[in-house]
C-alpha positions in Angstrom: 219.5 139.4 191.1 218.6 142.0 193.7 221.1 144.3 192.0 220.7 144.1 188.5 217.1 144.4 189.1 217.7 148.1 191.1 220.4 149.0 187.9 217.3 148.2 185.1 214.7 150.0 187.2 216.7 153.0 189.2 218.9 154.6 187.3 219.8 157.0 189.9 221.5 153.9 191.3 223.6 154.2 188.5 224.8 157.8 189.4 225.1 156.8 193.4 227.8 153.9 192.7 229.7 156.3 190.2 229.9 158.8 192.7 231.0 156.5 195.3 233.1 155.5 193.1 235.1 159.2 192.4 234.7 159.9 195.9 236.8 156.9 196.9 239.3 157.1 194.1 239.9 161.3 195.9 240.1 159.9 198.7 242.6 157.8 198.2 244.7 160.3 196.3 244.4 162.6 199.1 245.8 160.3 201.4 248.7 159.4 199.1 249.8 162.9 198.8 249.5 163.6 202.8 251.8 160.7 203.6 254.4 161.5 201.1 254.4 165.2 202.6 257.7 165.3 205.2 256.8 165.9 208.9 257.6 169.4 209.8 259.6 170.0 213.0 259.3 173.3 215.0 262.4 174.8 215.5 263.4 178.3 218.1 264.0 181.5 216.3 267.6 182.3 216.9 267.9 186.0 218.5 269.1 188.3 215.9 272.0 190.5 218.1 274.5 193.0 216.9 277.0 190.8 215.9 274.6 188.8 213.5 274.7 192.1 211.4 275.5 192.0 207.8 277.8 194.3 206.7 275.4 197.1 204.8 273.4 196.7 207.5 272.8 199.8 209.7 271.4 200.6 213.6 270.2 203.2 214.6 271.2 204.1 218.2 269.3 206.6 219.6 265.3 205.7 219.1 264.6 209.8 218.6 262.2 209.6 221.9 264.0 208.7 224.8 267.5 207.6 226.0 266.7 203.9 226.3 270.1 201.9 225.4 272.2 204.7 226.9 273.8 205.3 230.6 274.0 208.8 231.2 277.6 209.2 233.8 277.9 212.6 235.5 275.8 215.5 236.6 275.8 217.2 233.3 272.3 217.7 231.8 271.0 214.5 228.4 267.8 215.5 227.5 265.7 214.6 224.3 263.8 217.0 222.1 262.0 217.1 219.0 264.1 213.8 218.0 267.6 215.1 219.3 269.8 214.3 222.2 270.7 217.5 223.4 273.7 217.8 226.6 274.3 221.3 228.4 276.2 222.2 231.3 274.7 221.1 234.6 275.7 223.7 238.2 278.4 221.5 238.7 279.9 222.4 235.2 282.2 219.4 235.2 282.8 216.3 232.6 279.3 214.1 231.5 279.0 211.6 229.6 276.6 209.4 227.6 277.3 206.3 226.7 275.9 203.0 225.0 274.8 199.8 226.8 276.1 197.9 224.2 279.9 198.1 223.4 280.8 198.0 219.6 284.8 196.6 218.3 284.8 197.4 214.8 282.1 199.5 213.1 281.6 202.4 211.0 279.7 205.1 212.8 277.5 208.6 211.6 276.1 211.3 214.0 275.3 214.6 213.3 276.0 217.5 215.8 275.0 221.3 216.3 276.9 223.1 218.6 275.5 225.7 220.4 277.5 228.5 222.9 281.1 227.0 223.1 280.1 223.4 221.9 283.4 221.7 223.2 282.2 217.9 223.2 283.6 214.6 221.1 282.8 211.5 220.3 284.3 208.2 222.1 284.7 204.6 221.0 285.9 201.5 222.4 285.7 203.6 225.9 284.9 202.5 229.2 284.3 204.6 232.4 283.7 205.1 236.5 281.9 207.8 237.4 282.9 210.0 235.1 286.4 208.8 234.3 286.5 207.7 230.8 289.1 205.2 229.3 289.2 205.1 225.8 289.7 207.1 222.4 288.2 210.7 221.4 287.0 211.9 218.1 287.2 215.5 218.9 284.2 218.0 218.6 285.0 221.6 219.5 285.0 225.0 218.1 287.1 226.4 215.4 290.6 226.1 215.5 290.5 223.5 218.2 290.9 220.3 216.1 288.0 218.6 215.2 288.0 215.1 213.9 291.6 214.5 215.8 292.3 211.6 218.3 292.6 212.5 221.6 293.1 209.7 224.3 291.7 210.5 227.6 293.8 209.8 231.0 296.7 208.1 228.8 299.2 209.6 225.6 296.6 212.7 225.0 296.8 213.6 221.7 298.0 211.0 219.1 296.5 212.9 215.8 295.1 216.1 214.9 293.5 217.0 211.7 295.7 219.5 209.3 295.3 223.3 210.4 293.6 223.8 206.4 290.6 221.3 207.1 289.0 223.0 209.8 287.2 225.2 207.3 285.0 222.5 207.0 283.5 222.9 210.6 280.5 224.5 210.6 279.9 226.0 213.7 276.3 226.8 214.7 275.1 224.6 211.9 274.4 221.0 211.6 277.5 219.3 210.9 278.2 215.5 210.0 280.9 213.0 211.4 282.2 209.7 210.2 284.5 207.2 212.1 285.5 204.0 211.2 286.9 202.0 213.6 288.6 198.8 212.0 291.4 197.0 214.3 294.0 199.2 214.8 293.1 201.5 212.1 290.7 204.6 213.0 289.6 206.9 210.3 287.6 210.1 210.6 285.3 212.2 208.5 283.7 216.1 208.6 281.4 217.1 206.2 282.7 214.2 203.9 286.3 215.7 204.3 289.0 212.9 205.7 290.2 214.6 208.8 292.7 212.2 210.1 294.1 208.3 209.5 295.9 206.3 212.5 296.7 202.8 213.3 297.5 202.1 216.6 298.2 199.3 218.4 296.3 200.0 221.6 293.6 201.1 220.2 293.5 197.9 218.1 293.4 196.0 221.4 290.7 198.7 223.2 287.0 197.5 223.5 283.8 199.7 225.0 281.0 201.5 224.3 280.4 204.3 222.1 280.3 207.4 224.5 279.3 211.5 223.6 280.8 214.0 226.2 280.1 216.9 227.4 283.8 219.4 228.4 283.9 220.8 231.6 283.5 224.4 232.2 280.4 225.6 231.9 278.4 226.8 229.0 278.0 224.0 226.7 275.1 223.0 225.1 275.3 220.3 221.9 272.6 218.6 219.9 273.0 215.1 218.4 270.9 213.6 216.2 270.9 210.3 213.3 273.6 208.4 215.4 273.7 205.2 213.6 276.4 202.2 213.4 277.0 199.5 211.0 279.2 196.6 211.9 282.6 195.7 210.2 283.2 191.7 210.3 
């Protein structure tokens, strides 16, 4: 036949049907292991927000360029420089305040602060305001002697904790000093330097919900810096 005559005298037709022959048999595997393969589906990405957190994970609140995520309530100068929030008293020398976008239930929060002049300031949480009327809880920052680290609750009960008289040696005035609060339920907790200033559980507080808010005393006077302000969530 036609065939075996070209297989006897061509043996490069030999070699052209064997390679056929692989090329087919790859083929054919190829195929096998595409259709076995499930179909992938797309899915959305889900939005990662705050209360997604894990609890070791931490946020940094102030970017260290600008004030974006913060409302700034009063007349009372906020200002960034060289990767600080800095606050001073504005002609009007009243209250200011500056406060986050976001509002934050339980959390454990770190900022450091250098007071400057008279450096009467604090920290709020779970605070809401209008104009410059703030409702909410106080984690004090002031000079010496004045009771840093205590509670204070603003247009309410006032004072509901202040630190021992002995643990404001810890304050370092001038200086770059750092403060802790946790904020879990009902049960507020504050730090100086690493020192425990004060323990409280409270049943309005419990119930309070807000933003995290830095303020500026009336008076005149006052200049504070802030910088590292970061938050983890507690679930």
């Amino acid at each position: 036949s036609i065939i075996s005559y070209f297989s006897q005298n061509h043996p490069q037709y030999k070699i052209m049907k064997k390679t056929l022959t692989v090329f087919l048999l790859l083929a054919l595997l190829w195929s096998c292991q595409t259709n076995s393969k499930p179909k992938e589906t797309s899915q959305p990405k889900a939005e990662i927000t705050k209360t997604d957190l894990n609890n070791d994970e931490w946020i940094s609140l102030f970017n260290g360029e600008d004030l974006d995520g913060w409302i700034n309530h009063g007349t009372e100068k906020w200002y960034v420089q060289d990767g600080e929030i800095i606050c001073e008293s504005g002609p009007n020398a009243e209250y200011g305040y500056l406060s986050t976008a976001d509002f934050y239930d339980d959390f454990e929060l770190n900022v450091e602060f250098k007071q400057e002049a008279n450096g009467n300031s604090g920290v709020f949480f779970r605070s809401t305001l209008e104009g410059t009327k703030i409702t909410g809880w106080q984690a004090e920052v002031a000079p010496p002697g004045n009771n840093t680290g205590g509670i204070y609750e603003s247009y309410g009960r006032g004072w509901l904790i202040k630190p021992d008289t002995e643990k404001d040696i810890v304050l370092k005035m001038g200086e770059w000093n750092t403060m802790k609060i946790k904020a879990h339920g009902a049960k507020i907790t504050t730090w100086l330097n690493g020192t425990e200033m004060i323990q409280i559980e409270d049943e309005k507080i419990g119930k309070g919900k807000g933003a995290i808010a830095l303020q500026i005393h009336d008076g005149g006077g006052i200049k504070v810096r802030w910088r590292n302000i970061k938050l983890k969530m507690i679930k």
